[in-house]
N, C-alpha and C positions, 0 to 999 in steps of 0.2 A: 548164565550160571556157570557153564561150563569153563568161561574166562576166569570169572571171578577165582573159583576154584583152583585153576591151575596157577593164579597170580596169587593168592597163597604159597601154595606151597616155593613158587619163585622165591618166595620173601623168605620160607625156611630153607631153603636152599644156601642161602648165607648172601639176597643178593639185597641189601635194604635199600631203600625206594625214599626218595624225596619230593615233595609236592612243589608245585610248580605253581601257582596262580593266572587264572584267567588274567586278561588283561591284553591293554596295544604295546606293543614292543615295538620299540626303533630297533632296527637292525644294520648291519655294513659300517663299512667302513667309514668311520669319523675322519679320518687323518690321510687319506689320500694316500696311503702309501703301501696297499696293493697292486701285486700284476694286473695290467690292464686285461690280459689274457681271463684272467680268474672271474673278474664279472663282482667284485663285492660290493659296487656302487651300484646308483647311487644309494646313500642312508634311505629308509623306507618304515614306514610302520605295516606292523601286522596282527591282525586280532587273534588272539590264539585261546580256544578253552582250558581250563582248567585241567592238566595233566601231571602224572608222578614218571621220574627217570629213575634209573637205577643210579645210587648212590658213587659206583667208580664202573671203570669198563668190567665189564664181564671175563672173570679171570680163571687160570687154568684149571684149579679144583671147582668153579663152577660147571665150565666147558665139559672137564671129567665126567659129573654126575649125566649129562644132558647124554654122551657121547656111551658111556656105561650103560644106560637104562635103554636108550633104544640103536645101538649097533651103529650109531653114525657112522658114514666115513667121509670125511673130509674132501675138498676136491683136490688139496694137495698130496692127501694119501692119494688118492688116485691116481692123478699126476706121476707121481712118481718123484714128484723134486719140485721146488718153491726158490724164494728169492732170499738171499742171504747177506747181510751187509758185511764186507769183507773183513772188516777186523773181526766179525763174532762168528765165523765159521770155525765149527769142529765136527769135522768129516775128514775122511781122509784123502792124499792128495788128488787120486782118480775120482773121486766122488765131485769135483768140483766139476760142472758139465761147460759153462763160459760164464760169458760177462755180458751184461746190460748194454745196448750200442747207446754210446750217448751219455751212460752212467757206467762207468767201468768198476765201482764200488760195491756194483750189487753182482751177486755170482748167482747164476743158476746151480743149486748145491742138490746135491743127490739124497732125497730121504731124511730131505728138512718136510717138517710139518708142524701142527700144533704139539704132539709129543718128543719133537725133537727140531727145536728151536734153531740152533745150528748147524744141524745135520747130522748124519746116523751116530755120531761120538757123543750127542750131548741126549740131556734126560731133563726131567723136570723137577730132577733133584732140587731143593730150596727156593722152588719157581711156583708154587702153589698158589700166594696170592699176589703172583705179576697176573698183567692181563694177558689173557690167548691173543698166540699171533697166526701168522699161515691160513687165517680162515676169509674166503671169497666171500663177496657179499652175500652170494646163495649159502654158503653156512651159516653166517651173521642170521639169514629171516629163518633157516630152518630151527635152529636154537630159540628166535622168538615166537614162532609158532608153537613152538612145543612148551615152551614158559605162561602159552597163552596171553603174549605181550608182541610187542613190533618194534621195528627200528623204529627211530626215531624222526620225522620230517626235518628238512635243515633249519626251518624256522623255527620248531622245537628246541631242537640242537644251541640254537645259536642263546636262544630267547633263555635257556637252562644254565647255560655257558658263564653267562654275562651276568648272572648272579645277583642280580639286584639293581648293577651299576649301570647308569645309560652314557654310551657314547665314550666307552671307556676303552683306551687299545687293547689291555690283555681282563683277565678275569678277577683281577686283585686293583686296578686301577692302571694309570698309564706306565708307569717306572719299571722295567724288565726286572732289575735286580733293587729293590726298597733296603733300604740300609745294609746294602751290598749280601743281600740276603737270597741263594737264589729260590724263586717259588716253581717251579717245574723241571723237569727231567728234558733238557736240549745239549745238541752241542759247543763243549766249550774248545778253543782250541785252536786248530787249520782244518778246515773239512778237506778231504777228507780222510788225512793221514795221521794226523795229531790231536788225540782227543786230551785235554790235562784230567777231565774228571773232575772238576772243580764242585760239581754235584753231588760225586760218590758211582755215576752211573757211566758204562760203557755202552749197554745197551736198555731192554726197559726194568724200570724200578719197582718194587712192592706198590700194588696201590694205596693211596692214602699216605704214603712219602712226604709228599708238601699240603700246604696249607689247603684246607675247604675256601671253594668259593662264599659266595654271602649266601647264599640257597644251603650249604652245606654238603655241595657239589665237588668230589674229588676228579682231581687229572683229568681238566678239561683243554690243559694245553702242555705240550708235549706229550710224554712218555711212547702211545702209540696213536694215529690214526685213528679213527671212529667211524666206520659205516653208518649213512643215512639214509632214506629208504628215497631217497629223490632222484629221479635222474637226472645227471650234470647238466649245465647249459653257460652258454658263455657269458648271461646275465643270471641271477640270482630269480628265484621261483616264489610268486606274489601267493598262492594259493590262500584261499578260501579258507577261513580258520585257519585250522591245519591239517588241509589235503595235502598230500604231494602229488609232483607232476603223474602223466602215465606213465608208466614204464616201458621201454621199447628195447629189447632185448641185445640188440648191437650197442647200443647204447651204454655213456661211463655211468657210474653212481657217484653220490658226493660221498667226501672224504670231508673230516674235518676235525680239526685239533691240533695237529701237528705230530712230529714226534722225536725220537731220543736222536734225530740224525739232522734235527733243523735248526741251522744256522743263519746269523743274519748276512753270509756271504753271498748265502745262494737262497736260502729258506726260510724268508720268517714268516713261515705260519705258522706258528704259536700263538699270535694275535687274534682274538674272538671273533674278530671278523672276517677273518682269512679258510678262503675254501678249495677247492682243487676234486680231483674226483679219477676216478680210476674204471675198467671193465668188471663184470660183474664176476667174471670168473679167476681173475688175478687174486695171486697170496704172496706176502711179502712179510720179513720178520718185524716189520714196524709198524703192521695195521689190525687193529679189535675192532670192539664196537660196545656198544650198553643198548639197555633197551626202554621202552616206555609201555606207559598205560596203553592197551589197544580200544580203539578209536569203538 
C-alpha cells in the first residue's frame, strides 16, 4: 500500500507513467553492429511481466522536488566536482581540476552537479524540463525509492525502448534520420570539436523534444544516458522475468540510451540495442535515469 501510495503522488509530481505489456521480447542486436566488448549479442527472448516506465527521464524540477522534501545531497555535491563535456563548461578557469585520460573532452569541473550543470557559473535557469544530470547510480535508486518505484532492469529498459517494434536498430525503425528528419538529441558534426547543431542541441534537450516511441515512450535514445539497476557484464543479463543480476558493489551498472555526445565516429549508442555501463558512484553531465513500477 505503501508503494501504491507513493507511486501516486510520483505521478503528481509531474512524472506520467506508461504501460508496458507483459509479454516475450526479442532483445540485442539485430544488425551486427555493436562493440564486441559491449556483449549486445546474441538477439534473445525474454519474458517480462506487465510493468509501467516513466514517460521521459526524470528531469530537474522533478529531481528538485525529491531533493527539497528530504535534504538529499548528491554524491557530486559531495565530491566536490563531476565530469563536464568541454564545450559546456561555465566555471571559471581555476575551477577546471583536469581531464579524463583517454577522453580529454571531459574535464573534471569544480562544483558541477545536478544544480549546476556546467559548473559553479551556470544554474538551472530554463533547464527545468531537461533531464537531471550529475547523479550516480546511488542517486538514481535513492530518488526511486523515495517515488516508491525502481530503476529499471536492462531487459525492461530495452523491452520499453523498442516500442513495439521487433528487431529494429533505433526506436522509430531502422533509418537514423527518416526524411532527413532528425528523431533524437546526438552529435552532429566532428567529435569532438565541431558540433553544427543540426538538432538545435549542444548539450541536453527539453524532454519530449522529438518524437514518442510507439509505447508513447520519450528520449529513449540520445539526449542523456539512463541508469539501470543491473550490473554490467560483458554478455547481456538472461534473468528471470525481470530480475536483474545481484549487485556487487565494485562492480559497473548498465547505462543505456546514449547521449547528446554520441556520434557514429566513436559512439553509436543511440541504437536500442546498444548498452555500456559505468561505477556506481561516477556523475557525468550526460547521464539520468527514469523509473518503473516496483517489482
Amino acid at each position: 500500500m505503501l508503494c501504491q501510495t507513493f507511486g501516486v503522488n510520483h505521478i503528481k509530481r509531474g512524472a506520467p507513467i506508461r504501460p508496458v505489456p507483459a509479454g516475450s521480447y526479442l532483445l540485442g542486436d539485430a544488425f551486427d553492429e555493436g562493440y564486441p566488448f559491449d556483449g549486445e549479442g546474441p538477439q534473445r527472448h525474454v519474458e517480462l511481466a506487465e510493468f509501467d516506465i516513466d514517460e521521459t527521464p526524470v528531469t530537474n524540477a522533478q529531481f528538485s522536488v525529491f531533493a527539497d522534501e528530504t535534504g538529499y545531497v548528491t554524491d557530486a555535491e559531495r565530491y566536490g566536482d563531476s565530469a563536464v563535456f568541454h564545450l559546456a563548461v561555465s566555471a571559471p578557469r581555476d575551477g577546471v581540476l583536469g581531464a579524463a585520460a583517454g577522453a580529454p573532452w571531459w574535464l573534471r569541473v569544480r562544483g558541477a552537479d545536478w544544480k549546476h550543470p556546467g559548473g559553479e557559473l551556470s544554474d538551472l535557469s530554463d533547464l527545468a524540463d531537461h533531464p537531471v544530470v550529475h547523479v550516480s547510480w546511488t542517486d538514481a535508486a535513492a530518488y526511486a525509492s523515495w517515488a516508491g518505484r525502481a530503476l529499471p532492469t536492462e531487459a525492461q529498459w530495452e523491452a520499453a525502448a523498442r516500442g513495439g517494434l521487433v528487431a529494429a536498430r533505433y526506436a522509430w525503425g531502422d533509418e537514423l534520420t527518416p526524411d532527413d528528419r532528425w528523431m533524437c538529441n546526438i552529435w552532429q558534426g566532428r567529435f569532438p570539436t565541431a558540433n553544427t547543431r543540426e538538432d538545435g542541441w549542444l548539450a541536453t534537450s527539453p524532454v519530449r523534444t522529438y518524437p514518442a516511441n510507439g509505447l508513447g515512450i520519450y528520449d529513449v535514445a540520445g539526449n542523456v544516458w539512463e541508469w539501470c539497476a543491473d550490473a554490467f557484464t560483458p554478455t547481456p543479463p538472461e534473468p528471470p522475468g525481470s530480475r536483474p543480476l545481484p549487485i556487487v558493489h565494485e562492480e559497473r551498472r548498465v547505462t543505456r540510451g546514449g547521449s547528446y555526445l554520441c556520434h557514429d565516429s566513436y559512439c553509436n549508442r543511440y541504437r536500442v540495442a546498444a548498452r555500456t555501463g559505468n561505477t556506481p558512484d561516477s556523475t557525468t553531465g550526460n547521464c539520468g535515469f527514469r523509473t518503473v513500477s516496483a517489482l
